[in-house]
C-alpha positions as CSV (number, residue, x, y, z in Angstrom):
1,X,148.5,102.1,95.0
2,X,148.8,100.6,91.5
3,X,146.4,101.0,88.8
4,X,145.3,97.2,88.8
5,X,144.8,97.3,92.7
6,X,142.0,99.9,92.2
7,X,140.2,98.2,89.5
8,X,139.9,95.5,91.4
9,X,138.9,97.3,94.5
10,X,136.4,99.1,92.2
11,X,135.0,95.4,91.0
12,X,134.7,94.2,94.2
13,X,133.0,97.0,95.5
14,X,130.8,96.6,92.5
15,X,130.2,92.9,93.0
16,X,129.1,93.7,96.7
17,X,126.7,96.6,95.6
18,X,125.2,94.0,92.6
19,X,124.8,91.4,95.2
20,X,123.1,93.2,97.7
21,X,120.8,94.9,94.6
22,X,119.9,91.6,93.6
23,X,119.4,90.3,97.3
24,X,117.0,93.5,97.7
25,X,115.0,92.7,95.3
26,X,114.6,89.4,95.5
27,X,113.4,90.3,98.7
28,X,111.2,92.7,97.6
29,X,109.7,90.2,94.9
30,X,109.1,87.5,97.8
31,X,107.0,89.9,99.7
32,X,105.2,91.3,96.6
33,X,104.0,87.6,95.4
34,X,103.5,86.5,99.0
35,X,101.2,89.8,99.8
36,X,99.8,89.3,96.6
37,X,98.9,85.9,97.2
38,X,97.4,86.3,100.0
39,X,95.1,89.7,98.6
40,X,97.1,92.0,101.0
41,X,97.4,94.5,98.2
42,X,96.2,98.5,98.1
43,X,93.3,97.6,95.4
44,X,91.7,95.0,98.2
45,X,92.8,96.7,101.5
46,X,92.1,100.4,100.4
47,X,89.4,99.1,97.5
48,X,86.7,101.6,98.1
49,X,88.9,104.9,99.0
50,X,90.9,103.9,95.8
51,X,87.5,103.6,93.6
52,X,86.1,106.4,94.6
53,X,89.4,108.6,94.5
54,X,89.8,107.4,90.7
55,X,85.9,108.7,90.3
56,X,86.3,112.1,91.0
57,X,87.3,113.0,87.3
58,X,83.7,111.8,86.4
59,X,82.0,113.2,89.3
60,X,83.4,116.8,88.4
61,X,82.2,116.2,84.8
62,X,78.4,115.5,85.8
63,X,76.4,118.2,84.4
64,X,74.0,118.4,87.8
65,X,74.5,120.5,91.2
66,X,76.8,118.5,93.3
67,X,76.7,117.1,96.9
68,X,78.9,114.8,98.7
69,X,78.6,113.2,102.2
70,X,82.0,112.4,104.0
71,X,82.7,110.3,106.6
72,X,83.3,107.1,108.1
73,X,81.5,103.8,107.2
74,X,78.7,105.3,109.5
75,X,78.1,107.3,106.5
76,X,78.7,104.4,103.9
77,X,75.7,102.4,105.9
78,X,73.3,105.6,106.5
79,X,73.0,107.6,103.4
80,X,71.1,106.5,100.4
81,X,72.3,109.0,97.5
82,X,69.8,107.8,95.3
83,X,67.1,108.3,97.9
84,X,68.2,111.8,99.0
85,X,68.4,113.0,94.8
86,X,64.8,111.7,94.5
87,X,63.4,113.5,97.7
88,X,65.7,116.9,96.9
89,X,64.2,116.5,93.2
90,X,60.6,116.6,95.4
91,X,61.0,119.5,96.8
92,X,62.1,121.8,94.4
93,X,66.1,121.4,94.7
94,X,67.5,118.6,92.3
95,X,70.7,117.8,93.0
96,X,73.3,114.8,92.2
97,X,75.1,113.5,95.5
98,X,77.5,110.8,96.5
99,X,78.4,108.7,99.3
100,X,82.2,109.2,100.5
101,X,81.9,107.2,103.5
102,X,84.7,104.9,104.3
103,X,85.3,102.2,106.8
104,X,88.9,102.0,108.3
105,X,89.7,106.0,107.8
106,X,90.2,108.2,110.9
107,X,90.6,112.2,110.9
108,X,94.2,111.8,110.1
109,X,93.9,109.6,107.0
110,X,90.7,111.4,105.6
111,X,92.4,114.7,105.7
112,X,94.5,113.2,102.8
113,X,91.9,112.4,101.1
114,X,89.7,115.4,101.5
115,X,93.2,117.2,99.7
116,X,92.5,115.1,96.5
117,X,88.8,115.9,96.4
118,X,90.1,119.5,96.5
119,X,92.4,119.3,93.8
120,X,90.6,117.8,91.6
121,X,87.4,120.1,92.3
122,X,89.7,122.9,91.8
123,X,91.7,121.7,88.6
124,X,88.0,121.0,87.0
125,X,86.9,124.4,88.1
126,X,83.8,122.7,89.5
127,X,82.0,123.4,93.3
128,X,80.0,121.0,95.3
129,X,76.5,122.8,95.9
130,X,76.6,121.0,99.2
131,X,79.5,119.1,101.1
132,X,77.6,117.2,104.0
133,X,80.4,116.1,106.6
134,X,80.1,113.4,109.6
135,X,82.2,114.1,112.8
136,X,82.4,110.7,114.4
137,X,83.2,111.2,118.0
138,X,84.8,107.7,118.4
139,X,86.7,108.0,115.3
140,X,88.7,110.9,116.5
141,X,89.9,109.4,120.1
142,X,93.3,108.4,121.4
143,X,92.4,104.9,121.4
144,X,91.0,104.6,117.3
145,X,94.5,106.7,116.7
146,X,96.7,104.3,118.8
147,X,94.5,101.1,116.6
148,X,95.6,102.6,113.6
149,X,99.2,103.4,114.0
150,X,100.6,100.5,112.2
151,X,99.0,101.7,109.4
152,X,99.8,105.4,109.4
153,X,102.4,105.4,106.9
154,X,100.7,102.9,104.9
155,X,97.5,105.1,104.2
156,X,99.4,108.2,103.9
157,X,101.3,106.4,101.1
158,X,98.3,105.7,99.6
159,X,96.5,109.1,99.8
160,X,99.5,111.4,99.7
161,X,101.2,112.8,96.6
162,X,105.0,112.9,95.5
163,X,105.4,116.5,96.8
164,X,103.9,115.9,99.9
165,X,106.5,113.1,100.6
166,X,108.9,115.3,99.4
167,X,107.7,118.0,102.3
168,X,107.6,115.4,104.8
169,X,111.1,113.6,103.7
170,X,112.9,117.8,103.8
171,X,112.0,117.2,108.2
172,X,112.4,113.6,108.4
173,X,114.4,112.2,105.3
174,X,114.0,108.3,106.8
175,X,109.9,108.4,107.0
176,X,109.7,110.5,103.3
177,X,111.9,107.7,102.0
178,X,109.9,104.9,103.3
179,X,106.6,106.7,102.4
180,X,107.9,106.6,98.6
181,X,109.1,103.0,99.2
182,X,105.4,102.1,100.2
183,X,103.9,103.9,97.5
184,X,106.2,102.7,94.9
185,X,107.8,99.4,95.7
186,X,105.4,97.9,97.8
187,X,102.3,98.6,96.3
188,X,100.2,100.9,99.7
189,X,101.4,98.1,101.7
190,X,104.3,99.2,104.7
191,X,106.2,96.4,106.7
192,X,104.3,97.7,109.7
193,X,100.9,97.2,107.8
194,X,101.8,94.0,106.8
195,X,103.1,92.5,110.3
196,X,99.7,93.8,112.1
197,X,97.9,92.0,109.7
198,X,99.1,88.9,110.8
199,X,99.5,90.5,114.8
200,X,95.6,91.5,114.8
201,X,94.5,87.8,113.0
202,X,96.6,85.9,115.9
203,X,98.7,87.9,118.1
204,X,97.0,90.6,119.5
205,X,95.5,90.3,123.0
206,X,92.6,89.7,123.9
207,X,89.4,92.2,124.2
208,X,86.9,91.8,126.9
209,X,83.5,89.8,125.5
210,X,80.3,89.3,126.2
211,X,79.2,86.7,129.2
212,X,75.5,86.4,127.5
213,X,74.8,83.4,125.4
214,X,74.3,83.3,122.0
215,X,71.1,82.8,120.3
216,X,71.5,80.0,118.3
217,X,67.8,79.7,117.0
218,X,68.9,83.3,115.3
219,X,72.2,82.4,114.5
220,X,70.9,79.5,112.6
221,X,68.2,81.6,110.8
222,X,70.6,84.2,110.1
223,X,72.8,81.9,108.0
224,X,69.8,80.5,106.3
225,X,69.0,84.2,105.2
226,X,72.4,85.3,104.4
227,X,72.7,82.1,101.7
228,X,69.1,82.9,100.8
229,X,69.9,86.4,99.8
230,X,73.1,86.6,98.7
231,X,71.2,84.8,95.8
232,X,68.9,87.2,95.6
233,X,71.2,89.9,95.2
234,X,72.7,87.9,92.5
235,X,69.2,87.5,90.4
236,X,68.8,91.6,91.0
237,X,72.1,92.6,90.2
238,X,73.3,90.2,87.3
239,X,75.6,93.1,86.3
240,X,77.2,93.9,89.5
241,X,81.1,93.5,89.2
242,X,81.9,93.4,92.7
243,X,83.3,96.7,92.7
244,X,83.5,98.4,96.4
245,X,82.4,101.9,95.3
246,X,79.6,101.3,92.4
247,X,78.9,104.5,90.5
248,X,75.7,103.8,89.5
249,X,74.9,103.5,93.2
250,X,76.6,106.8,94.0
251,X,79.1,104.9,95.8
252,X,75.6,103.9,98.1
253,X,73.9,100.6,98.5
254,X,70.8,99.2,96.9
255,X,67.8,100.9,97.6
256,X,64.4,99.4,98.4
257,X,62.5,100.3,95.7
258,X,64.5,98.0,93.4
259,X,63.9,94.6,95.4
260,X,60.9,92.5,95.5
261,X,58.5,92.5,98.4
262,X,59.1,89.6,99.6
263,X,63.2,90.2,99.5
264,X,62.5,93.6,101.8
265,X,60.8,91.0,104.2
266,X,63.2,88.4,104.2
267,X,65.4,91.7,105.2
268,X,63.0,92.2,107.9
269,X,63.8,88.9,109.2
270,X,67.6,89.5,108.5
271,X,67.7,92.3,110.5
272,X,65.5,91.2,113.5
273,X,68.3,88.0,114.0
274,X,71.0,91.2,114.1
275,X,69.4,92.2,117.4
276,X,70.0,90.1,119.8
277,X,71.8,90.9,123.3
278,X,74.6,88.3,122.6
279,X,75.7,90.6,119.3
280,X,75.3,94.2,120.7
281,X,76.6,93.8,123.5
282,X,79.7,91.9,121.7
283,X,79.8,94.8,119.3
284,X,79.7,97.1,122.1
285,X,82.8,95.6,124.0
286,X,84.9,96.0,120.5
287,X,84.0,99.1,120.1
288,X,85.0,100.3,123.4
289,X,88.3,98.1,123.3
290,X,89.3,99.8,119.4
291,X,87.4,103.5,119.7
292,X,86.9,104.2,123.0
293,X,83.5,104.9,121.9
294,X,81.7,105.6,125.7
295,X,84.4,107.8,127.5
296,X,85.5,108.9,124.2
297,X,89.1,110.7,124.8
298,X,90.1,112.7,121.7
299,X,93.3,113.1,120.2
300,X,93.6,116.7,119.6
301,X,95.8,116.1,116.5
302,X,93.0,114.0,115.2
303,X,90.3,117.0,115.7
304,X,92.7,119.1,114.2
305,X,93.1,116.9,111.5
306,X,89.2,116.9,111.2
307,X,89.4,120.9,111.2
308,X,91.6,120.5,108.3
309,X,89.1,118.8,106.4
310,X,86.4,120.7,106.8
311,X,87.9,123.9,105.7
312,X,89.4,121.9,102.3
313,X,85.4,121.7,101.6
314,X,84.7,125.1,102.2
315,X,87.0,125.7,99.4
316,X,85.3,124.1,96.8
317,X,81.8,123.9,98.5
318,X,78.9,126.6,98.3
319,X,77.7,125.3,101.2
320,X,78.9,123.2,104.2
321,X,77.4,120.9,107.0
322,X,78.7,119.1,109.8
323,X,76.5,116.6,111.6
324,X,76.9,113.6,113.7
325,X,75.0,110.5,112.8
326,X,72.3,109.0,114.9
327,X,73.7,107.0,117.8
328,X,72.8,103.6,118.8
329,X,71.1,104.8,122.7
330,X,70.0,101.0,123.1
331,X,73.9,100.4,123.5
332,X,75.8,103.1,124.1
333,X,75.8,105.3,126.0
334,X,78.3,108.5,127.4
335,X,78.5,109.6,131.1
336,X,78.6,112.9,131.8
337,X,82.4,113.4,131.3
338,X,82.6,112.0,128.0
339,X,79.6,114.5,126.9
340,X,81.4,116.7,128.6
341,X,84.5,116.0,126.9
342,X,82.4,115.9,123.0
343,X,81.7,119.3,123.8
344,X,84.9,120.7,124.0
345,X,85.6,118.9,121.1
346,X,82.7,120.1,119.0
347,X,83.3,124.0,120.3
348,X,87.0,123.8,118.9
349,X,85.9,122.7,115.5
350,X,83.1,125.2,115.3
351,X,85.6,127.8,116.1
352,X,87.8,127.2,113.9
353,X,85.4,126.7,111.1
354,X,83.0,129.2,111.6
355,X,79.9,126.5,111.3
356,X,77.4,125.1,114.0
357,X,77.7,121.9,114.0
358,X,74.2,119.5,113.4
359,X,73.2,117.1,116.2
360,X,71.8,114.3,114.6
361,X,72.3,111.9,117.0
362,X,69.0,111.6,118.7
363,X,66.4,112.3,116.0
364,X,62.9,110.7,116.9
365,X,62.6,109.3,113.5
366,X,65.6,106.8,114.7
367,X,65.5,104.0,116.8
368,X,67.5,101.0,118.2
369,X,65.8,98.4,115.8
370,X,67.2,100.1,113.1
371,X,70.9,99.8,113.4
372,X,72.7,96.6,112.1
373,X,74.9,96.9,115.1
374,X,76.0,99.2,117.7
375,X,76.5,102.2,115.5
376,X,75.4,101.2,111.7
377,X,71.9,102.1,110.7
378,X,70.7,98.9,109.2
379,X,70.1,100.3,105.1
380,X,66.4,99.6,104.4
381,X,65.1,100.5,107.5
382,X,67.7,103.2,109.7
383,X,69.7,104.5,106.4
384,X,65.8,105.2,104.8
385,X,64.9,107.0,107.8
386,X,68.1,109.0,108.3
387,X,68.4,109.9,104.2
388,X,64.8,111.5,104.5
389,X,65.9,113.1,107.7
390,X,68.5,114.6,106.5
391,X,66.5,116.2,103.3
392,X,64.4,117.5,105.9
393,X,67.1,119.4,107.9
394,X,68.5,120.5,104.6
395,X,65.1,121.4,102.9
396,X,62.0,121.4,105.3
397,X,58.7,120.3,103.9
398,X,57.6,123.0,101.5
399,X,60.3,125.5,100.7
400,X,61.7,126.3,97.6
401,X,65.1,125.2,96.2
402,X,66.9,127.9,97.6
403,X,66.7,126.5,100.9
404,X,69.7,124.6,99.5
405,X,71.8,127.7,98.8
């Protein structure tokens, strides 16, 4: 073959690998503006885990004994920081927590997550005095892991780290390339994420739903008082950013003591429009049809996965708890073979951590009226009663701070 033949072999070949280059990326810059457009991006998806991730840095610098509560957005709803620092201070044991609940994560995805809190905790030579964890029975069942498949990848783009990719691409080369595609290219948004965003909006199939009537007198009053204090909120908080993990809140809500009177009872009236049978019992129906949340079949990977996370705390933690939230008994409620089945569950994990883990789910302080929903204490009412619960388990009435060690 002559000299001139292979040069221009070696340009065509060239040409083809330029075009398809350029054809890639102009791919990749239509779906980037497209996703961008329309908010699908890691900041707004994965806002709060992202937040509070890039907060840690400050959190390890606070000069205070630490605590953390981690969990799902059970958690995010139910624990007041603020209010659990104040009643701690009370009793004799001062302490600086945060609220690491997040909507969205299951066992699998927290794991991840629970790694960078390590690290950084480790790297900063700092320990949390306390690490309060949730177990959420529905979030660790073959249905909640099945809902979130789509997004697997997607999250662990997010959450994992260049040598963990690395680790996963040396036993499957195609999912570490992807997962540094995700990461890098696509901004924490996969293919599959992005198509069941558009499949769960319109495609997916339909869920069972409720057969009693709405409430329209509530519904009306309802969006009376969302306009009403949605303004509020805006004359309290003139300074509020809109940021989905605030660290002057702890990564918590607002608090009562910092609204008006006649705000908490305009809540009152929020919350008693919340309760009616046409809402719960919809709420109910979706959380069966996404969690599984009566007969509650784990995934064993996904209690293993919780395992995981648990002992990453007791790395960096002085002490540890593991509790389960209160549960909404005015809606749900597990037959004998799904208690059955939660026990199993919750003998695995306290074998393999060495901890008992806290029942929390039936405490008399709790009841129905005050969850928003099915399984989210309402925050001025349920999350008050809960926080000073929990102080209570960790420090009863009238002993000293080293309850707390």
């Amino acid at each position: 073959m002559s000299s001139s033949t292979s040069s221009s072999e070696r340009a065509l070949f060239a040409r083809i690998l330029l075009t398809i280059l350029l054809g890639m990326g102009a791919a990749l810059l239509l779906v980037r503006t497209f996703t961008y457009g329309i908010n699908v991006t890691a900041d707004n998806v994965f806002g709060r885990v992202l937040q509070a991730q890039a907060a840690l840095p400050r959190i390890t610098r606070e000069p205070q004994d630490l605590v953390m509560f981690f969990g799902s957005s059970m958690v995010q709803a139910g624990f007041s920081p603020r209010q659990f620092d104040r009643e701690m201070a009370a009793r004799g044991a001062p302490v600086k927590s945060f609220n690491f609940g997040f909507g969205g994560l299951n066992p699998l995805f927290q794991d991840y997550l629970s790694r960078r809190i390590r690290e950084q905790f480790e790297r900063d030579d700092r320990r949390l005095k306390i690490a309060l964890i949730e177990f959420n029975p529905f979030q660790a069942t073959h249905t909640r892991r099945n809902g979130a498949r789509d997004a697997e990848e997607a999250m662990l783009a997010i959450l994992g780290t260049p040598a963990e990719f690395l680790d996963i691409a040396l036993s499957d080369p195609a999912q570490g390339v992807r997962l540094f595609n995700i990461r890098y290219l696509r901004d924490g948004i996969s293919a599959e994420a992005f198509t069941s965003y558009f499949i769960a909006e319109q495609m997916a199939p339909p869920r069972a739903r409720t057969a009693i009537p709405e409430d329209e007198a509530a519904k009306m009053r309802r969006s009376e008082l969302d306009k009403i204090l949605e303004q509020r909120f805006e004359e309290d908080y003139p300074d509020y950013q809109g940021e989905d993990w605030h660290y002057g809140w702890q990564g918590g809500g607002t608090i009562p003591e910092e609204r008006s009177a006649e705000t908490l009872a305009l809540f009152d009236d929020y919350y008693a429009t919340l309760q009616t049978e046409h809402l719960l019992d919809d709420d109910r129906l979706s959380r069966i049809h996404s969690a599984d949340i009566v007969e509650l079949n784990f995934d064993p990977e996904l209690v293993e996965a919780f395992i995981r996370i648990v002992k990453n705390f007791q790395a960096i933690s002085d002490r540890v708890e593991v509790v389960m939230l209160p549960q909404n008994t005015g809606w749900i409620h597990n037959p004998p073979a799904a208690q059955q089945r939660l026990a199993a569950a919750v003998a695995r994990i306290e074998a393999a951590t060495g901890l008992v883990m806290q029942n929390h789910q039936h405490p008399s302080s709790i009841t129905p009226e005050m969850f928003a929903d099915t399984t989210h204490l309402a925050r001025y009412t349920g999350g008050v009663a809960y926080t000073r619960h929990l102080v209570e388990a960790l420090v009863p009435q009238g002993e000293a701070a080293a309850a707390v060690d």
